[in-house]
N, C-alpha and C positions, 0 to 999 in steps of 0.2 A: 469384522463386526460392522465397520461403517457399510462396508457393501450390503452385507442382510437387511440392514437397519432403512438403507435407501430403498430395494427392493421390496421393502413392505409397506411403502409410505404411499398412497395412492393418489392420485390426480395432479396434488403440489406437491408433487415427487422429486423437485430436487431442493427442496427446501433442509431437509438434516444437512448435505455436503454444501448448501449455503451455507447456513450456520456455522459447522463446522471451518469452512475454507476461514470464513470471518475470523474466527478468533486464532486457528493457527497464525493465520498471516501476523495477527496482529505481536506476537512470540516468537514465531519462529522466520519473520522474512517473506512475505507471498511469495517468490520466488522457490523458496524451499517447499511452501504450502502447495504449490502448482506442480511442483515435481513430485510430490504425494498421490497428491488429491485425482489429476488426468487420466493416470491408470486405469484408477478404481473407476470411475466415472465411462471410459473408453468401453472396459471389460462388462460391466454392469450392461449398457446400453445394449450392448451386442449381444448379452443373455435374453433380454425383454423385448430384441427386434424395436430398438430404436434409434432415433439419428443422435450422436452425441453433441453436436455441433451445440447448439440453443444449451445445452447444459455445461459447455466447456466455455462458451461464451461468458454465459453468467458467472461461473466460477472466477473467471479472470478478473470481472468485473469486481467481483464480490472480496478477492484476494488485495485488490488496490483498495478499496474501502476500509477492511478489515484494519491489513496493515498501515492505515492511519492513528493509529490508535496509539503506539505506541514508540517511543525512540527508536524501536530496532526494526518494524513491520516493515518500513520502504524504507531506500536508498536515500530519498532525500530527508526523512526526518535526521535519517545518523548523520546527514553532513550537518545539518543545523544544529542538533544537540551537542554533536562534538566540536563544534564552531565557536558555538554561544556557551559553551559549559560555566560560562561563567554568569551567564542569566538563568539557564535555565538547565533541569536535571530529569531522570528518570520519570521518576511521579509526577513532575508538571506538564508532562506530553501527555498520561494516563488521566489526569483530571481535567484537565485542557480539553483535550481533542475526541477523546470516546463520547462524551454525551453527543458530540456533533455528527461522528460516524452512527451512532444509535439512532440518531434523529434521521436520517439519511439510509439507511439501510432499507425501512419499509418502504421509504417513498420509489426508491429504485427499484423492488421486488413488484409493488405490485407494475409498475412499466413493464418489466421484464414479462409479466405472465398475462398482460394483455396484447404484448408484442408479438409472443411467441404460443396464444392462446388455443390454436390447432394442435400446433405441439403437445403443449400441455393437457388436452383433454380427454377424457377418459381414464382407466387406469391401466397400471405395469401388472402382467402375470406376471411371476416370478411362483418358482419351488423352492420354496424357502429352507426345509431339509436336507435340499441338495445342496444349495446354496450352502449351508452350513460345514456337511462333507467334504464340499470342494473348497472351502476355503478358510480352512481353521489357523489358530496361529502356530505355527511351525516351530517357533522357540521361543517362549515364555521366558526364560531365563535370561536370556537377550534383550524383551520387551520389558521385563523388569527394569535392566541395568539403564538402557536406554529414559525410561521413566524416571527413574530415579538422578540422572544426571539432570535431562532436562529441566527433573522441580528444581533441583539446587539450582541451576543457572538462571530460571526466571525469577527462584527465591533471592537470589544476588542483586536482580535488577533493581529489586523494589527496595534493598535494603543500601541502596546504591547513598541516598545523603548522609544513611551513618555510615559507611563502610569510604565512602569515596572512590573505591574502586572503580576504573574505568570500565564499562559496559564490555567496548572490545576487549580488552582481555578478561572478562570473565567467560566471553564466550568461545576465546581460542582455550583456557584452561577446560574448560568444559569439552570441547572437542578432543585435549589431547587424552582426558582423563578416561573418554568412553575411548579412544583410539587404542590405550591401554587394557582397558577390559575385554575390546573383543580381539578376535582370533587375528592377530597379525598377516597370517599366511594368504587372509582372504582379500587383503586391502586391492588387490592389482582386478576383481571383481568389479569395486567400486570407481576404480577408474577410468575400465573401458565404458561407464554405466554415464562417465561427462559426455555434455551434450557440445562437443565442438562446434558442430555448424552453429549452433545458436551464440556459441564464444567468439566468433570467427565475426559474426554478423553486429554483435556489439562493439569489436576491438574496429571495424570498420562506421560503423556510423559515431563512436568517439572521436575517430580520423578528420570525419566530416566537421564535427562540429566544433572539436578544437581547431578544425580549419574555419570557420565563421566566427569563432573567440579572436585570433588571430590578426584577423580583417574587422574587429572591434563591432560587429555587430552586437553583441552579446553586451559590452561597456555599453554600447548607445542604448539599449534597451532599458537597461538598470538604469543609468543617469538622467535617462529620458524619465521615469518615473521619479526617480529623487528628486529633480527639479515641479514637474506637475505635484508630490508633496509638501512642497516647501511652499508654494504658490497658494496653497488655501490658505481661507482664513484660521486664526488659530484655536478658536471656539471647534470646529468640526474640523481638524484635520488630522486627528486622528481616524477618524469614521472616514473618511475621505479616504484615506493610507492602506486601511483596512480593506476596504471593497474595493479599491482599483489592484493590489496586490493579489487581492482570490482569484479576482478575473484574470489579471494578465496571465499570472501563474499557472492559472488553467488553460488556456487558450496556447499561452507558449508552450507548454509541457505537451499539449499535446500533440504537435507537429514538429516538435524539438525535445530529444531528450531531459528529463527532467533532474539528472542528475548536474549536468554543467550548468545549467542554468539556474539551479537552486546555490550552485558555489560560486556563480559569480554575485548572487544576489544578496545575501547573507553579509559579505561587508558592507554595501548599499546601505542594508537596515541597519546595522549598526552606525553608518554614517550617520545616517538621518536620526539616529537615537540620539546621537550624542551632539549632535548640530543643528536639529532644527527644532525649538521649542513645541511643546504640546504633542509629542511623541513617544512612546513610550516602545521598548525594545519587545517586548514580550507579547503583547497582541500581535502585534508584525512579526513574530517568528512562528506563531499559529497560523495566522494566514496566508503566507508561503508555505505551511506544511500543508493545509488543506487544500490548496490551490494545484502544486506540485503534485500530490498525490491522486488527487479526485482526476484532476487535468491527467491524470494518464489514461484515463479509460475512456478517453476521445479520440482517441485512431488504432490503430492496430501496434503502432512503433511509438504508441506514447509510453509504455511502459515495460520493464523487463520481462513479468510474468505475462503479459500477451504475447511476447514472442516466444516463452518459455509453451505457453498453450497448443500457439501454433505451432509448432516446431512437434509436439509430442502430436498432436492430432494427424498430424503432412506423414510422420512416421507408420502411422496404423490406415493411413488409406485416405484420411478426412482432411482435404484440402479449403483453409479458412483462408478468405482473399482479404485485402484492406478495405475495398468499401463494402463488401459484410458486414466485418466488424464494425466498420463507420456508421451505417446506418442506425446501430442499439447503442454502440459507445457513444457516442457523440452526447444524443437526447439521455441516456442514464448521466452523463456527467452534466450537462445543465440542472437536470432535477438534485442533481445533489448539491451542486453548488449554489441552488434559489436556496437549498434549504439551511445549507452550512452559513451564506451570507446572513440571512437572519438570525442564525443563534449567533453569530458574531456581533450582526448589531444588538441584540437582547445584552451578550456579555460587555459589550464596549456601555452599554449606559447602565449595567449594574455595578459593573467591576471595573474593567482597564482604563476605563475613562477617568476615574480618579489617581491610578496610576500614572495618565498625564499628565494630568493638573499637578501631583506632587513633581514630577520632573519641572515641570514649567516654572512653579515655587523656586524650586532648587537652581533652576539656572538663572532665575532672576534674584 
């Protein structure tokens, strides 16, 4: 259906598997979103006689956006929420952080379709009837189960402060419960369907970078910043904390994995919560999420699902290099990040900013 559905969309024609990419990520992980979404996107393209690249791009793009949204969307919100559980819970990453990903979405869409403006112009023929023949749903009854797990597990997420249940394991009972529903015999299908090299390629630049944890660059980064927070004054240092955290986090994230760096940084903020007046924990654990996250769709290896993209596109023929992707990632993550710093400042002098001043109360 998402296939037909794109194929009939004319001119801003990848705008539905925008969408779409957006809010899987933001549920089910970009990474699993991009493992969905490339296929259809690949297959699609190649019916319409078109280059997939500009729409696998945006996808990736769109997949790290999305998945800000929500505790489970990226790698680094789950270290943070599982970090900080004790500040912060399911629904406060969904109220928090989605108006900022909302506010940030069109601003990156329209870049993307004056970037790639040739691309985009004119429309997709597509045979839409055929389309339909060729690719209808094969097992309904499967796609049921599968639905039906999924609601309950995102239904779990939300009900996460009365339940208290830990998110990961609502989502490992979730996997084991459809593992049980579907046909056991076919499980050895799904495994030759993992993407080694792309595992292969991860467990190697974790190598690297716990090799520069190690040689304490990573301590000096964080402490280097703890210090530059401590040093404002105390009227604006939380605003101060706030915009230098998006930036670096963005900028680091995106030439350095964003997973090690979001965990070594996350005690930092708590440091600085609990030690240096006029700070408060919880604006600083959004702005590492936004920073972490946005910051991935600045190079090709800032983030899982870009390499997940690349890796699916190198397979079907369509070879995506680093400064390809540098040249639209780069400028899509500035535009978002102009745009997330200012709902941040807007939220620091509606809301968090009095959450510093009660801390400051409190420590004085």
């Amino acid at each position: 259906p998402l296939l037909i559905l794109q194929a009939s969309t004319p001119v801003h024609s990848k705008t539905p598997v925008r969408v779409v990419t957006g809010v899987l990520s933001a549920f089910l992980d970009n990474v699993t979103t991009i493992l969905l979404i490339s296929p259809v996107t690949i297959k699609l393209c190649g019916l319409v006689h078109q280059n997939p690249v500009p729409y696998l791009i945006a996808e990736a793009i769109y997949s790290n956006l999305g998945g800000t949204a929500t505790m489970i969307g990226d790698p680094p919100n789950i270290i943070i929420g599982n970090m900080l559980s004790k500040f912060i819970g399911f629904n406060d990453f969904l109220f928090n952080l989605t108006p900022g990903v909302i506010l940030a979405c069109p601003a990156v869409f329209y870049f993307l379709l004056w970037y790639w403006k040739e691309d985009f112009a004119g429309e997709l023929k597509a045979d839409i009837p055929r389309l339909v023949k060729l690719y209808p749903i094969t097992d309904p009854a499967l796609l049921v189960k599968c639905g039906s797990v999924l609601a309950c597990v995102i239904s779990s997420f939300f009900l996460h402060p009365l339940t208290h249940f830990d998110p990961s394991w609502v989502a490992i009972l979730g996997a084991v419960w459809l593992l049980i529903a579907f046909d056991m015999h076919h499980c050895h299908e799904a495994l030759h369907g993992v993407e080694w090299d792309t595992l292969l390629f991860f467990a190697a630049l974790f190598v690297i970078v716990e090799g520069l944890g190690e040689l304490g660059l990573l301590r000096f980064v964080a402490s280097t910043l703890g210090s530059m927070i401590a040093a404002a004054p105390v009227e604006s240092r939380q605003l101060f904390a706030i915009v230098l955290i998006l930036w670096v986090s963005a900028f680091f994230s995106a030439f350095v994995d964003n997973i090690p760096f979001t965990a070594t940084m996350v005690p930092i903020l708590k440091q600085l919560a609990a030690d240096v007046p006029g700070v408060h924990i919880e604006p600083l654990a959004w702005a590492l999420a936004f920073g972490a996250c946005f910051g991935g769709n600045g190079t090709l290896i800032g983030a899982s699902a870009n390499i997940v993209m690349a890796g699916k596109a190198a397979a079907e023929g369509y070879h995506i290099t680093f400064v390809q992707f540098f040249r639209v990632g780069m400028p899509a993550m500035i535009i978002s990040m102009v745009v997330v710093t200012f709902y941040m400042m807007i939220g620091n002098a509606v809301y968090y900013q009095s959450l510093a001043m009660a801390s400051l109360a409190d420590s004085t």
